[in-house]
PAKOLSE-597659 format. One record per residue: residue in one letter; x, y, z of N, C-alpha, C in turn. Coordinates in steps of 0.2 Angstrom, whole numbers, plus 5000, padded with zeros to 4 digits. Example, Ala and Ser with C-alpha at 12.3 -4.5 7.8 and 13.67 -1.06 7.14 Angstrom:
REM PAKOLSE-597659
["A", [5066, 4972, 5039], [5062, 4978, 5039], [5066, 4984, 5039]] ["S", [5064, 4989, 5035], [5068, 4995, 5036], [5064, 5000, 5039]] 
REM end
This chain:
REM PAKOLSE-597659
["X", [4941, 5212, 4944], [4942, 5206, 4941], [4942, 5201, 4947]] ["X", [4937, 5195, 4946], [4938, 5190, 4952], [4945, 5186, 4948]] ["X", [4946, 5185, 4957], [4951, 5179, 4959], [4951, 5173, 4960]] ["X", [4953, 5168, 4958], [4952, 5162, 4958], [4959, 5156, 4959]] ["X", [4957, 5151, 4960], [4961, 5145, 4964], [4960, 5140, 4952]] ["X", [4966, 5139, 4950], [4967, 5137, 4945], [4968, 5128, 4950]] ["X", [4963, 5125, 4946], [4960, 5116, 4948], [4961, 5111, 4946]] ["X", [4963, 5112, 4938], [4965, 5107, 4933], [4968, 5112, 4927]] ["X", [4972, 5108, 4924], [4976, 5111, 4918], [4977, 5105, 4913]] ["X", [4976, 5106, 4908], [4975, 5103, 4902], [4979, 5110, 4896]] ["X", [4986, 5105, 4894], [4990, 5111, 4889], [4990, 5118, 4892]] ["X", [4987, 5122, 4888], [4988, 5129, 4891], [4980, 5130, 4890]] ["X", [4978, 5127, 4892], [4969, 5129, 4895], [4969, 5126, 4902]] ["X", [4966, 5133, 4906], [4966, 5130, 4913], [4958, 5131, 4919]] ["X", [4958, 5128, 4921], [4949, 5129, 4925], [4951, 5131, 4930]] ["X", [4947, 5138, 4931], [4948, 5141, 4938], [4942, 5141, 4942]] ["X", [4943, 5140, 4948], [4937, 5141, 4955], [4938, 5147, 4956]] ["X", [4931, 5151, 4954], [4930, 5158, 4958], [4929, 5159, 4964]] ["X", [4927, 5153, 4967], [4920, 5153, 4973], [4913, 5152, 4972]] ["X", [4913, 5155, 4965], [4906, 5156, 4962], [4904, 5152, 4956]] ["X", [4909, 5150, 4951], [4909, 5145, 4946], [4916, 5143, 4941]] ["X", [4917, 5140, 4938], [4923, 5138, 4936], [4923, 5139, 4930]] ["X", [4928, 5144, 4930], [4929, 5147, 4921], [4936, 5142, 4919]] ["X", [4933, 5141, 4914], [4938, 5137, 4908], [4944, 5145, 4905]] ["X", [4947, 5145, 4904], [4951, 5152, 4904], [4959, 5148, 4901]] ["X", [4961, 5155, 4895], [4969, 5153, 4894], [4973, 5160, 4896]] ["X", [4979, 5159, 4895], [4984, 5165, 4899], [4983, 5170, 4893]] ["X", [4982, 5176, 4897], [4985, 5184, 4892], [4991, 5182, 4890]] ["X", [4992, 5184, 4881], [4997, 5185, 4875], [5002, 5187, 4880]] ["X", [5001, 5191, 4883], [5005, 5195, 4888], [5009, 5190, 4895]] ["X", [5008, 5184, 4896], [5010, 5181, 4901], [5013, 5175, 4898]] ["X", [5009, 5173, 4890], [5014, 5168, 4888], [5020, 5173, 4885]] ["X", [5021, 5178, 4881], [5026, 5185, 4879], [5030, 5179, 4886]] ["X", [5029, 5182, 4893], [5036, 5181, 4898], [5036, 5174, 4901]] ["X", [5033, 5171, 4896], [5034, 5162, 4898], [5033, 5163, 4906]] ["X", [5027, 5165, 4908], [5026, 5164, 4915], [5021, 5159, 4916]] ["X", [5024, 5151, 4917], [5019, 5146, 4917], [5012, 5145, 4922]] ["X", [5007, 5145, 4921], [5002, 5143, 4925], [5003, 5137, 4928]] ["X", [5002, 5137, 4934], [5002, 5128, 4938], [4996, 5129, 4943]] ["X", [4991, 5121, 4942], [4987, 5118, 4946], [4990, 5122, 4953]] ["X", [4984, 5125, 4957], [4986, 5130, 4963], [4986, 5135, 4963]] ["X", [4988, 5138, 4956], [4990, 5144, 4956], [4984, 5149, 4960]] ["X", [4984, 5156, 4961], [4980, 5159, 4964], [4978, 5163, 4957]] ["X", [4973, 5167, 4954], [4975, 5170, 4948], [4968, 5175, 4946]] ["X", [4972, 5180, 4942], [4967, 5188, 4944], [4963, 5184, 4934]] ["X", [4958, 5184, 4933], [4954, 5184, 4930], [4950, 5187, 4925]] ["X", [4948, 5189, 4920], [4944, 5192, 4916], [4940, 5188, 4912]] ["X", [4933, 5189, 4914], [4926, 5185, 4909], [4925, 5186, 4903]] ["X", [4926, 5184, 4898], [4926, 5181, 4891], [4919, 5179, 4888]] ["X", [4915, 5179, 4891], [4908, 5175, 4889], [4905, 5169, 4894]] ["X", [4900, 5166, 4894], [4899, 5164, 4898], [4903, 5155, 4899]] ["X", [4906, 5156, 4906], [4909, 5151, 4906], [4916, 5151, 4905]] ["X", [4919, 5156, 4900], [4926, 5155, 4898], [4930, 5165, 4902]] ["X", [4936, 5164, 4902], [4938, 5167, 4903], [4948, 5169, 4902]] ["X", [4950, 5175, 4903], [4956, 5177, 4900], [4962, 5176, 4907]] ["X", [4966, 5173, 4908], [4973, 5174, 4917], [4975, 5181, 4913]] ["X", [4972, 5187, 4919], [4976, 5190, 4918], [4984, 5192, 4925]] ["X", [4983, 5189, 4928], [4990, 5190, 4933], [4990, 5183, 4935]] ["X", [4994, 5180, 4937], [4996, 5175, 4943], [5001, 5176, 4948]] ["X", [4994, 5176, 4954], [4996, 5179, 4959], [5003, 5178, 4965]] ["X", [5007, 5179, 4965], [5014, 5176, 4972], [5012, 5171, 4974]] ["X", [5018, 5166, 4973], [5016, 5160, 4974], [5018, 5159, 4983]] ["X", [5016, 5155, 4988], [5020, 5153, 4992], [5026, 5148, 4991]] ["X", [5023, 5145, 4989], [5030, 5139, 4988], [5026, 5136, 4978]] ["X", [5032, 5131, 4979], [5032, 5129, 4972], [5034, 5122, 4971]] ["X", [5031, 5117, 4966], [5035, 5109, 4967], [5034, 5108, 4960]] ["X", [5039, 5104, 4957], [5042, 5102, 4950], [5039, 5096, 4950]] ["X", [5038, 5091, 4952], [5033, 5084, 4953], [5031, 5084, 4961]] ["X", [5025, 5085, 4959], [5017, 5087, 4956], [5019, 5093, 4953]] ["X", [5017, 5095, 4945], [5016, 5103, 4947], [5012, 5107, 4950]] ["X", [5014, 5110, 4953], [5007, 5111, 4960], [5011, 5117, 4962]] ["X", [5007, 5123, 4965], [5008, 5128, 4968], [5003, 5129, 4975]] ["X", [5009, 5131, 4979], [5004, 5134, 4986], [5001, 5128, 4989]] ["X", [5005, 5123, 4992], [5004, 5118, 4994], [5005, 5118, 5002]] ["X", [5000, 5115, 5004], [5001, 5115, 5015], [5004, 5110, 5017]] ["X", [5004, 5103, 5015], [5007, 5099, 5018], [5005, 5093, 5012]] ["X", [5011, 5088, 5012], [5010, 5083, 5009], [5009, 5079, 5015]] ["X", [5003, 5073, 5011], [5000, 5066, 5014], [5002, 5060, 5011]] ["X", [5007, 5058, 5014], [5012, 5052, 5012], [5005, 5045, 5011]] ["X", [5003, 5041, 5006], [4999, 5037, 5006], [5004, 5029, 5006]] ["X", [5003, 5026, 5013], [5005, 5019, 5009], [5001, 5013, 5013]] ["X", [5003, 5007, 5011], [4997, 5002, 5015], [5001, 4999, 5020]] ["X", [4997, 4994, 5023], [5000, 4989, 5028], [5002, 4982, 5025]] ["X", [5001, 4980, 5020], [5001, 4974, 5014], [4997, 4979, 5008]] ["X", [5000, 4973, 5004], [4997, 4973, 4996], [4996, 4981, 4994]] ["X", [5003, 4985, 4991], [5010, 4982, 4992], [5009, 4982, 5000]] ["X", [5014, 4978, 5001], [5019, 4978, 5009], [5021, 4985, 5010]] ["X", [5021, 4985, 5018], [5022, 4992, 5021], [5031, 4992, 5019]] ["X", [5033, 4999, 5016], [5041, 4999, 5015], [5042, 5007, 5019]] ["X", [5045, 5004, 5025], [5046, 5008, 5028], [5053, 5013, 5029]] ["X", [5056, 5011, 5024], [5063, 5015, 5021], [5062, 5019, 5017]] ["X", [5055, 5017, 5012], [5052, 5022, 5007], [5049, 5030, 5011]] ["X", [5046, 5026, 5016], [5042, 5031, 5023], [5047, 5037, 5022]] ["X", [5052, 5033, 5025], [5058, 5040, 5030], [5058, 5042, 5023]] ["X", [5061, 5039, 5017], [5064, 5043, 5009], [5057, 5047, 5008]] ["X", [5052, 5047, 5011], [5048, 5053, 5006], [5045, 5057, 5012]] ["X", [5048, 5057, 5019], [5047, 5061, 5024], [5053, 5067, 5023]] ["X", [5060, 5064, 5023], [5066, 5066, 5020], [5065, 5073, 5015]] ["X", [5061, 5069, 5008], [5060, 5074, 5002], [5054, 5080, 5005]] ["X", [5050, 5078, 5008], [5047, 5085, 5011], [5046, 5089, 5013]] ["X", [5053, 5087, 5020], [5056, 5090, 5022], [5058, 5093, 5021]] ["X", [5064, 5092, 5014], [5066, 5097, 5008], [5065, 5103, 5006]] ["X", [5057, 5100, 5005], [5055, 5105, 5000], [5052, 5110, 5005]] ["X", [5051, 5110, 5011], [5051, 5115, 5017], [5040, 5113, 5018]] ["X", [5041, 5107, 5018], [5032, 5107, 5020], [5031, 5100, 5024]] ["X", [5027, 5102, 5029], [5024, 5097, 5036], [5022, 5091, 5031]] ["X", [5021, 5084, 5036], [5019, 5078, 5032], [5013, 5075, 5036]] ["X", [5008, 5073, 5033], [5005, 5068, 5036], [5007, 5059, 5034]] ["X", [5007, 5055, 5037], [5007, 5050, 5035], [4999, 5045, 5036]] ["X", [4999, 5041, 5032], [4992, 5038, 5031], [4994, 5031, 5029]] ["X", [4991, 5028, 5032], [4993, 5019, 5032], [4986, 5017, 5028]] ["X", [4985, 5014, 5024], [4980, 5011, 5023], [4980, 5004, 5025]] ["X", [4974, 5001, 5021], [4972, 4994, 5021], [4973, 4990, 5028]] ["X", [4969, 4996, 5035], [4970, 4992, 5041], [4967, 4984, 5042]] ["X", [4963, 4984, 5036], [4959, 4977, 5034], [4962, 4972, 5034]] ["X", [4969, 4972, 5033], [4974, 4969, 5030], [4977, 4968, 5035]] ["X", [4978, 4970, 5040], [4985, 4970, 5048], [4981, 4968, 5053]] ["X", [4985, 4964, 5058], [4985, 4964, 5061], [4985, 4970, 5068]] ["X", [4981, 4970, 5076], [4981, 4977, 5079], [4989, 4977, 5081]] ["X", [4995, 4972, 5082], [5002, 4973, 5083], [5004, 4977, 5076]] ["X", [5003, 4973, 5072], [5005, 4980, 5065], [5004, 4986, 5065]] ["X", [4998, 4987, 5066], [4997, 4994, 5067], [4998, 4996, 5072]] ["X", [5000, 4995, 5080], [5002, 4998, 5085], [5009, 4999, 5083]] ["X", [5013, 4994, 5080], [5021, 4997, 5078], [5022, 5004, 5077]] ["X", [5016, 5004, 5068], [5019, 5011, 5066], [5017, 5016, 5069]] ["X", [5010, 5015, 5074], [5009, 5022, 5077], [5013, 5023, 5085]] ["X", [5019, 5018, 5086], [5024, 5017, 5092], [5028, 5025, 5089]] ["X", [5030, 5022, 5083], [5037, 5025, 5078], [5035, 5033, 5076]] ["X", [5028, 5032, 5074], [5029, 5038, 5070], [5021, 5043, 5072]] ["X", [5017, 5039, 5076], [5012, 5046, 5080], [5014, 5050, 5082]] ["X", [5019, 5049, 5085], [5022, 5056, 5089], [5028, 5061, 5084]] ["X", [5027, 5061, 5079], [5033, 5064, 5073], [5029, 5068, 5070]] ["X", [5021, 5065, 5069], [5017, 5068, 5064], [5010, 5067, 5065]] ["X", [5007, 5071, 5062], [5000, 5068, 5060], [4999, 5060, 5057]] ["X", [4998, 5057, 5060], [4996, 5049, 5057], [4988, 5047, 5057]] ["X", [4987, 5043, 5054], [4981, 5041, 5050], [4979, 5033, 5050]] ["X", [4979, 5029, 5053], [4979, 5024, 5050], [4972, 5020, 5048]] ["X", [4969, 5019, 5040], [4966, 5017, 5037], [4962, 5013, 5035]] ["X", [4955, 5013, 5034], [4956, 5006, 5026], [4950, 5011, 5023]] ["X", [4952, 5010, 5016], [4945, 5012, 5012], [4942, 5008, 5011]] ["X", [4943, 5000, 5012], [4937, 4997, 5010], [4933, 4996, 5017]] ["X", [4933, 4995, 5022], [4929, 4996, 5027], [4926, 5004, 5029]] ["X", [4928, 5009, 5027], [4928, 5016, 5030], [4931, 5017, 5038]] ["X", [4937, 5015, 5040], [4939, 5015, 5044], [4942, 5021, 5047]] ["X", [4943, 5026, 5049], [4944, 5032, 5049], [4944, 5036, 5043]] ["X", [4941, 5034, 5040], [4942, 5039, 5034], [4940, 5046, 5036]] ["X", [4935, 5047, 5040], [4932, 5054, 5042], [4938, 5058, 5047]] ["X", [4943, 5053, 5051], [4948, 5056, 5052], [4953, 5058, 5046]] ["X", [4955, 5055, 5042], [4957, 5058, 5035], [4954, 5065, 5034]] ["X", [4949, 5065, 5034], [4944, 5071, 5029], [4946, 5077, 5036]] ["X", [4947, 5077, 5041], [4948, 5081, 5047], [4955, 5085, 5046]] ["X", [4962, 5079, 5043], [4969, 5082, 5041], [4969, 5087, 5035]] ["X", [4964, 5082, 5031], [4965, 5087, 5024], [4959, 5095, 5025]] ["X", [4956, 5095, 5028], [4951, 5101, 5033], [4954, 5106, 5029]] ["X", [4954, 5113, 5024], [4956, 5118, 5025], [4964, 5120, 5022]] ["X", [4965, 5113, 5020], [4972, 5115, 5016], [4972, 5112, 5007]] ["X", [4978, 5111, 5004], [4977, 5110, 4999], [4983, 5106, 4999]] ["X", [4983, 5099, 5000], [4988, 5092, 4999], [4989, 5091, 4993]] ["X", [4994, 5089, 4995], [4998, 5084, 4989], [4997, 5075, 4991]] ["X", [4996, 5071, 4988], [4995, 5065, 4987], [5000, 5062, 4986]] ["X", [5004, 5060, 4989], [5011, 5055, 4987], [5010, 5047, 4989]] ["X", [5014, 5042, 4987], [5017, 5036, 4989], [5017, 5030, 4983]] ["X", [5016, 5027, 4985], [5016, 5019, 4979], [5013, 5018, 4977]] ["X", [5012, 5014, 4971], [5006, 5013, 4966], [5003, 5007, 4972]] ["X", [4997, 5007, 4971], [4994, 5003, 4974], [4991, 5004, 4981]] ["X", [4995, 5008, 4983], [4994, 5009, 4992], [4985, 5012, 4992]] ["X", [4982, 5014, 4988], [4974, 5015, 4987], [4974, 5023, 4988]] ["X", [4977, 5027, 4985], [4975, 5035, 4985], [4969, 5036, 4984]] ["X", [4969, 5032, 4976], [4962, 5034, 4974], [4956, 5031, 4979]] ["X", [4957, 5026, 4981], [4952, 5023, 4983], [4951, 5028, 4987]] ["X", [4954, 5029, 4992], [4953, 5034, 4999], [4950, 5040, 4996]] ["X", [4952, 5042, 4991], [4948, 5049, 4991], [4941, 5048, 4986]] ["X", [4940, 5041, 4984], [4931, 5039, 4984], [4930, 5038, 4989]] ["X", [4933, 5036, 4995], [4928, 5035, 5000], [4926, 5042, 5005]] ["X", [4932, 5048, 5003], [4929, 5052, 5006], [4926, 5055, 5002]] ["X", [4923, 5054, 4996], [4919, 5058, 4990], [4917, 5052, 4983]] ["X", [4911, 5048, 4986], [4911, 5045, 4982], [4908, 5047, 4973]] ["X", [4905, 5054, 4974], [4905, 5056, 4966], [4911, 5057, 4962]] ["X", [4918, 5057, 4965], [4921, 5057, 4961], [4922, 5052, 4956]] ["X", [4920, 5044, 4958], [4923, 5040, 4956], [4928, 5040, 4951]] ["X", [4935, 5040, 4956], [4941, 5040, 4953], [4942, 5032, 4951]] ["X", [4946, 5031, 4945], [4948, 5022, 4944], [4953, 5023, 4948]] ["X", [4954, 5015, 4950], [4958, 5011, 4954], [4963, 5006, 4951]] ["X", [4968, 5006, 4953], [4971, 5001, 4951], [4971, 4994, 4955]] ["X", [4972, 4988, 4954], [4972, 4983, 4955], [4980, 4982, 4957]] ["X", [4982, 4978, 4961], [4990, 4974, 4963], [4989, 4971, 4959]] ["X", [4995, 4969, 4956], [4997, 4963, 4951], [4998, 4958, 4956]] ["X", [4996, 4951, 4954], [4998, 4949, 4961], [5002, 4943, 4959]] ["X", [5007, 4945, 4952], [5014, 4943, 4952], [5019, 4947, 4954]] ["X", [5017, 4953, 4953], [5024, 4959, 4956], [5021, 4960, 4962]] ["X", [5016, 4961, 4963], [5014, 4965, 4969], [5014, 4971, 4969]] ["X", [5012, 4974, 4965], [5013, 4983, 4962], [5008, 4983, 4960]] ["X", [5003, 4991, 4962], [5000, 4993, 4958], [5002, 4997, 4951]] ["X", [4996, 4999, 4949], [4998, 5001, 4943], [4994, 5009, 4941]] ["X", [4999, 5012, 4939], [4999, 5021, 4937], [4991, 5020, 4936]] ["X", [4987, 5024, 4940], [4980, 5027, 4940], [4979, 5034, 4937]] ["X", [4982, 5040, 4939], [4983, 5045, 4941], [4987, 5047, 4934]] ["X", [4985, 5052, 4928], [4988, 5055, 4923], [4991, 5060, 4922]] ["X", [4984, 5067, 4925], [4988, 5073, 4927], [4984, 5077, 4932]] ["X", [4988, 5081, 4935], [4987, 5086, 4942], [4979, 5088, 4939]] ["X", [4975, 5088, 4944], [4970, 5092, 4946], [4968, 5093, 4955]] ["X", [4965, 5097, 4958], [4963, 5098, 4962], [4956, 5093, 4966]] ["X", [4957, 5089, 4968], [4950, 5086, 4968], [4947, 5087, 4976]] ["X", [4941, 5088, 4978], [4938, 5089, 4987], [4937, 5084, 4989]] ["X", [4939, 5087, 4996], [4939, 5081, 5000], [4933, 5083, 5005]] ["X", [4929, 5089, 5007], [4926, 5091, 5011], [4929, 5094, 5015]] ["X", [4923, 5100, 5019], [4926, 5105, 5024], [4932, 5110, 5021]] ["X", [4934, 5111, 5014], [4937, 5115, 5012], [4944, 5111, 5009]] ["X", [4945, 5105, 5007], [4951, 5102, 5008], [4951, 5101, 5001]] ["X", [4957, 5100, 4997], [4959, 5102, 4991], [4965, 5096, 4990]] ["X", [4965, 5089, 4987], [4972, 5087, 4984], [4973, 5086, 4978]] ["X", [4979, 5084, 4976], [4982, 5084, 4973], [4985, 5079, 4969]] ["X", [4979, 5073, 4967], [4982, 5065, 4968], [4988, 5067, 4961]] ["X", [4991, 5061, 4964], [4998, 5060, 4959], [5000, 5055, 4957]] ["X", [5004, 5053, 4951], [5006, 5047, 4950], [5010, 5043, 4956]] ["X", [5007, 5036, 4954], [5011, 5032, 4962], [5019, 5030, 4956]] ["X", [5023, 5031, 4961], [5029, 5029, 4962], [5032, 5024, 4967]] ["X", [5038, 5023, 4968], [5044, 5019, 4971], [5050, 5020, 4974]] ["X", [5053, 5024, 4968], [5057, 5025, 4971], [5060, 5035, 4969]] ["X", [5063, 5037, 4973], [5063, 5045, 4972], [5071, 5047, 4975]] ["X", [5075, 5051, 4971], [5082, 5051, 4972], [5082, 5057, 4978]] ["X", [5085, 5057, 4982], [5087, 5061, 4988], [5089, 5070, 4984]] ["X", [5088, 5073, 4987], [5090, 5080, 4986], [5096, 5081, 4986]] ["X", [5101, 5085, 4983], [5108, 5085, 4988], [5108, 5089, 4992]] ["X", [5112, 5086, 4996], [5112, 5088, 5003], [5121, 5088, 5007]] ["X", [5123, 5092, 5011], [5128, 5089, 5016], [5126, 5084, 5021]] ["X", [5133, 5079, 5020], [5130, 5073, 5022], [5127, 5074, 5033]] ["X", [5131, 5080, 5035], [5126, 5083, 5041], [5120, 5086, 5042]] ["X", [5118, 5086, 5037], [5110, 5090, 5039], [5105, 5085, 5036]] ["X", [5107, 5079, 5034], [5100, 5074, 5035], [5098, 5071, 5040]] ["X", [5102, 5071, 5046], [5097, 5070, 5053], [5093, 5076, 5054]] ["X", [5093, 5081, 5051], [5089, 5087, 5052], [5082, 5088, 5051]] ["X", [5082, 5081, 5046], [5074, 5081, 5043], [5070, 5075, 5046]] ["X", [5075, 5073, 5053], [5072, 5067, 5058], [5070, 5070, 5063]] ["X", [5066, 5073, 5065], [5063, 5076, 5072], [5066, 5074, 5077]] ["X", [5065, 5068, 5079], [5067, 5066, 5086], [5075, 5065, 5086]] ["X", [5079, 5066, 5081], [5085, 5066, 5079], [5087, 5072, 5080]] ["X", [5082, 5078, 5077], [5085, 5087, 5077], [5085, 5088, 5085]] ["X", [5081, 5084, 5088], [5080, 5088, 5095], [5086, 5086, 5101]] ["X", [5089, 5079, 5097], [5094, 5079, 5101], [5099, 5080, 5099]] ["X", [5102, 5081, 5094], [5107, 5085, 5091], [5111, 5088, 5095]] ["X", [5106, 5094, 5098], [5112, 5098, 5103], [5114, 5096, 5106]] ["X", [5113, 5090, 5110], [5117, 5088, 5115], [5121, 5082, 5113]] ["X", [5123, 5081, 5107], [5130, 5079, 5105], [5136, 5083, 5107]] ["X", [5140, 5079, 5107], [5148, 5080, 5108], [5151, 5088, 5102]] ["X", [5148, 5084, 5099], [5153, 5087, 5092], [5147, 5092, 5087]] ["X", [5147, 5096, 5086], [5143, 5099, 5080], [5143, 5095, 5074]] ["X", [5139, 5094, 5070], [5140, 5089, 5063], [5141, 5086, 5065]] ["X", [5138, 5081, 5072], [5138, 5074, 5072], [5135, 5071, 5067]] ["X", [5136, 5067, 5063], [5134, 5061, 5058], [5132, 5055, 5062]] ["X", [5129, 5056, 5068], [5126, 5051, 5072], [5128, 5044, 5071]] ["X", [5133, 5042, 5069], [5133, 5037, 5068], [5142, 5035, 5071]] ["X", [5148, 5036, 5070], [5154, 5034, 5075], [5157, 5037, 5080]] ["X", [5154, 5045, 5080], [5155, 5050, 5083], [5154, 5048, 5092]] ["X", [5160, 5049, 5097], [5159, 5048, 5103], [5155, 5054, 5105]] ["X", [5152, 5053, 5112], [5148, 5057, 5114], [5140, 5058, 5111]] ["X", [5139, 5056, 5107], [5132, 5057, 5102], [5125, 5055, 5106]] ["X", [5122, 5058, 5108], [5117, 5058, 5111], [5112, 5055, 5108]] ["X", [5111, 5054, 5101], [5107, 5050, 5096], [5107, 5043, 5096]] ["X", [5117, 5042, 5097], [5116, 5034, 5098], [5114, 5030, 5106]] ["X", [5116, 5036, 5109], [5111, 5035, 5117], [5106, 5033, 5116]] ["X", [5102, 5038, 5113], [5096, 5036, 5114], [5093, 5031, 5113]] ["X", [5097, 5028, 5103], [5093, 5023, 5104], [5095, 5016, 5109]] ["X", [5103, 5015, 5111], [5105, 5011, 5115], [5098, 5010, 5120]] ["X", [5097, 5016, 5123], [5092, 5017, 5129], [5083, 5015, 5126]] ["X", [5084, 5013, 5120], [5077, 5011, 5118], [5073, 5018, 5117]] ["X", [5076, 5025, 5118], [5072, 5029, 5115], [5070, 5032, 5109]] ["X", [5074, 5031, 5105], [5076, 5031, 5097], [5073, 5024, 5094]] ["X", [5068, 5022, 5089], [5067, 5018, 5088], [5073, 5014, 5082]] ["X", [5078, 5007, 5085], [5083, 5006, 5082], [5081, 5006, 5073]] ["X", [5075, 5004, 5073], [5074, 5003, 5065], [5075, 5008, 5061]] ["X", [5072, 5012, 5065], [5071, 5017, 5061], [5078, 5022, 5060]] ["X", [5084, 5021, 5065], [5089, 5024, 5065], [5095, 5019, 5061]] ["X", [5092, 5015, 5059], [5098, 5010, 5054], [5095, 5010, 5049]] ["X", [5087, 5013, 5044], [5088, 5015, 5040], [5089, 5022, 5037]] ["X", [5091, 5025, 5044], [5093, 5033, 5044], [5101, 5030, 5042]] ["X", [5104, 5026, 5045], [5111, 5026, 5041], [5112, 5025, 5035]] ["X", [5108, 5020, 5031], [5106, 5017, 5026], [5105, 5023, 5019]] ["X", [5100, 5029, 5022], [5102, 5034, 5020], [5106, 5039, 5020]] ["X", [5112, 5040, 5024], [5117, 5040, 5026], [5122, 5040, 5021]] ["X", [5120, 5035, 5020], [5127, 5033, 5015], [5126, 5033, 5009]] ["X", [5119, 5034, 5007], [5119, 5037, 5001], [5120, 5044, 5001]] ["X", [5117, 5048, 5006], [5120, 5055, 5003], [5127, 5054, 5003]] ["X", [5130, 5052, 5008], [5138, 5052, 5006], [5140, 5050, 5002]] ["X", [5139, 5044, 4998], [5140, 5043, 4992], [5140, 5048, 4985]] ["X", [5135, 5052, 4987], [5131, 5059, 4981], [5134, 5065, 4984]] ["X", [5136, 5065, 4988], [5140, 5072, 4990], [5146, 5069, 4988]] ["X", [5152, 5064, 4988], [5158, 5062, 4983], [5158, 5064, 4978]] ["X", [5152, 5064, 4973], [5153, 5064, 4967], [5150, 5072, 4964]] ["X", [5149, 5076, 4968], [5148, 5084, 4966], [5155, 5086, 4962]] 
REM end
């Protein structure tokens, strides 16, 4: 029985990629019987039903698992936001660096709309955050690195996250313009785009690359956490951790803390470590109330 990559789900009818063609397929009696849900990603053992249509008969171990997107077996999410139209929110960045760091998976980050910025704009966020992670910065409407995007997504299967409006879809027309996904427009009372994205499906990006566009959002509630292991999902924060005074430095009133050195010393970028407080005090906040 071939093996295949499940690419879109619609109710309990699911489309899988053999390598060789895409059967429309629903689960064996036997797999709803143990309420073992199918999810976009799934890996999954197969039997042909007639041409074109076929039966899941196993799904395979998953490696990881995410409840928004439902998505199985994901390599790395690719944070989408822009430079204007919405405005770059750079405390939303760290909030969905934070959550996928959580969920145990690398990030890209991807700036769009460099059409829009200024070159000091964009040299800021690649000051802050080229050196933490893969960075990208963008525009679909020029085609501006976009071939360096199609380079990131090369060989894994992403998840697509960030704002309504920050232009997912668009980017991923420009790196495949058959899919003609629709766009949304910014309001340009709110200055918000608006929900594109319905439900998961796998879409190509070339060279083997698989995402996962998703609804745009804003705002996303933190994991719980002890309020000392959220510098942990700051890199340039875990790395100086050891050489605090105190174990479970909280980086912030602790004497001896090597974090607030650094940023005194202009190593630590201050911005980015006051709204590392700002999230701070929200988990502590949520960890009060367990």
């Amino acid at each position: 029985m071939p093996v295949g990559r499940v690419v879109r789900s619609h109710s309990n009818v699911h489309y899988i990629d053999t390598g060789e063609e895409i059967l429309e397929c629903r689960p064996r009696g036997r797999l709803r019987y143990l309420e073992q849900r199918v999810l976009t990603g799934d890996m999954v053992r197969v039997r042909r039903a007639g041409k074109g249509l076929g039966t899941i008969e196993e799904v395979l171990p998953r490696r990881n698992e995410l409840s928004r997107p439902p998505v199985a077996n994901v390599d790395q999410v690719v944070l989408v936001f822009s430079f204007h139209e919405p405005e770059l929110d750079l405390s939303l960045v760290d909030r969905f660096l934070v959550l996928a760091g959580a969920a145990g998976l690398p990030s890209v980050l991807c700036v769009n709309k460099t059409d829009l910025a200024g070159k000091d704009e964009v040299d800021a966020v690649r000051a802050v955050y080229g050196a933490l992670m893969p960075l990208v910065t963008a525009s679909a409407r020029t085609g501006e690195r976009v071939e360096e995007l199609r380079s990131v997504l090369a060989g894994r299967l992403s998840v697509l996250a960030g704002p309504s409006g920050a232009g997912k879809s668009s980017l991923l027309n420009a790196l495949d313009p058959s899919l003609r996904l629709r766009t949304g427009e910014v309001s340009r009372k709110a200055r918000r785009g608006t929900h594109t994205t319905r439900h998961v499906a796998l879409l190509p990006t070339g060279a083997g690359g698989l995402v996962a566009d998703t609804p745009g959002f804003t705002h996303l509630e933190l994991p719980e956490m002890a309020p000392a292991n959220l510098g942990w999902y700051y890199p340039e924060m875990a790395r100086l951790a050891a050489e605090c005074r105190f174990s479970g430095c909280l980086h912030r009133a602790e004497p001896g803390c090597r974090v607030k050195q650094a940023v005194a010393e202009g190593d630590f970028e201050r911005g980015r470590y006051e709204r590392y407080l700002a999230l701070l005090g929200e988990v502590e906040a949520a960890y009060r109330s367990w």
